[in-house]
C-alpha positions as CSV (number, residue, x, y, z in Angstrom):
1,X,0.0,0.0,0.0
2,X,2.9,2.3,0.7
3,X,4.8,2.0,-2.8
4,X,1.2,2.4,-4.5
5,X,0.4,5.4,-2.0
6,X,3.8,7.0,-2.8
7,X,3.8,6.4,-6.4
8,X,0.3,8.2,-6.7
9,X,2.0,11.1,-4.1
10,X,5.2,11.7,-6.3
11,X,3.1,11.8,-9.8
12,X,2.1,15.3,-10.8
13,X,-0.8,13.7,-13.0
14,X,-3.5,10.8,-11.8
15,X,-2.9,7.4,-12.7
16,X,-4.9,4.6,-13.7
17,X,-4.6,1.3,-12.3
18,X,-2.6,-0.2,-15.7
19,X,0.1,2.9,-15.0
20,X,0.4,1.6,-11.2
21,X,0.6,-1.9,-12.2
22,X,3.6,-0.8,-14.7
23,X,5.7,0.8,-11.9
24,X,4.8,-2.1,-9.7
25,X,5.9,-6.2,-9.2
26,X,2.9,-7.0,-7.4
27,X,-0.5,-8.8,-8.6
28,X,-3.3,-7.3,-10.0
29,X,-5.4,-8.5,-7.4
30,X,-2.9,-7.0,-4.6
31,X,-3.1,-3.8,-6.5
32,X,-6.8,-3.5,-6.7
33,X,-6.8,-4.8,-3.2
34,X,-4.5,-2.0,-1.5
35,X,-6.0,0.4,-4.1
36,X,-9.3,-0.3,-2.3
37,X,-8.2,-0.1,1.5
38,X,-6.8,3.7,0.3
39,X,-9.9,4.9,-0.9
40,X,-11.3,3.3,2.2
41,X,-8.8,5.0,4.8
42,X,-8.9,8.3,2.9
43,X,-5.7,8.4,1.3
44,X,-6.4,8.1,-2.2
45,X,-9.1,10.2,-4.5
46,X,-10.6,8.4,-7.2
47,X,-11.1,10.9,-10.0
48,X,-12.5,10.7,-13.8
49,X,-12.0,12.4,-17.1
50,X,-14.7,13.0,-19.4
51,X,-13.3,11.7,-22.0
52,X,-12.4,8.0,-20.3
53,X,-14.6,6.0,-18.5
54,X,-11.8,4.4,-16.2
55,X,-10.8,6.0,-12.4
56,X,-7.6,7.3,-12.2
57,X,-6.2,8.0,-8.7
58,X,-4.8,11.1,-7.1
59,X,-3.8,11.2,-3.3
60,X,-5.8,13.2,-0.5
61,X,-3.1,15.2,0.5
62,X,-5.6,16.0,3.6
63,X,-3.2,15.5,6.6
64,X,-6.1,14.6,9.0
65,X,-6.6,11.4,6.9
66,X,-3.2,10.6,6.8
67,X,-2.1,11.1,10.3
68,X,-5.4,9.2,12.0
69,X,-4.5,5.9,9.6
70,X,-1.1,6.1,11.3
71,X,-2.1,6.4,14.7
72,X,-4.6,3.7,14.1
73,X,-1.8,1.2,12.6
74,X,0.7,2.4,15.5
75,X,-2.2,1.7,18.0
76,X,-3.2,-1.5,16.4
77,X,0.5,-2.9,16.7
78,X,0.8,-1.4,20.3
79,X,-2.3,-2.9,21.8
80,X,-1.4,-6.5,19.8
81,X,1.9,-6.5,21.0
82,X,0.5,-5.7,24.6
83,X,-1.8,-8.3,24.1
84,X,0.6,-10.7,24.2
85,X,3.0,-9.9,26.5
86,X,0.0,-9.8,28.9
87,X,-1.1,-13.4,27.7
88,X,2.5,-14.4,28.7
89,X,2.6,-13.5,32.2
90,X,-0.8,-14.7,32.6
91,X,0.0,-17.8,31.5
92,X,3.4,-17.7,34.4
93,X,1.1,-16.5,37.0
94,X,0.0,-20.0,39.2
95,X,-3.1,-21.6,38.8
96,X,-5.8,-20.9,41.9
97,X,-4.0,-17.6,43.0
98,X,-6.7,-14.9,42.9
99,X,-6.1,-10.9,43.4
100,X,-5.5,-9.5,47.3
């Protein structure tokens, strides 16, 4: 998602799925996958020209999108990595010990 993200970011003009897939050694499917989850988040505009019936993507250079899916991925690796560090020392705490 990050090399499609930063492709579309670095272009001065919107590409179309076929131009991503050129600058990219990744499926189709994992394209049109992370192309989704973009649109989804916020990060990526789909946009259409008259003249073409296809979507061509342009970032949201919004910061607000862009900062709120970072904290969200942070978060999420925080609270899975808390998770189970917590499951550990549940797991060393005795059997038939309750709390004081």
């Amino acid at each position: 998602m990050a090399a499609i993200d930063g492709i579309c970011v670095a272009n001065p003009t919107p590409l179309g799925f076929s131009e991503i897939r050129e600058w990219l050694d990744i499926s189709s499917g994992s394209i049109s996958q992370d192309l989704k989850v973009l649109r989804e988040i916020g990060v990526l505009k789909v946009v259409q020209s008259p003249l073409e019936r296809r979507d061509r993507f342009v970032p949201a250079l919004e910061l607000r999108n862009r900062i709120l899916h970072y904290i969200d991925c942070r978060l999420e690796a925080q609270l899975d990595s808390g998770r189970d560090a917590l499951q550990v020392i549940v797991k060393q705490v005795p059997a038939g010990q309750g709390h004081r």
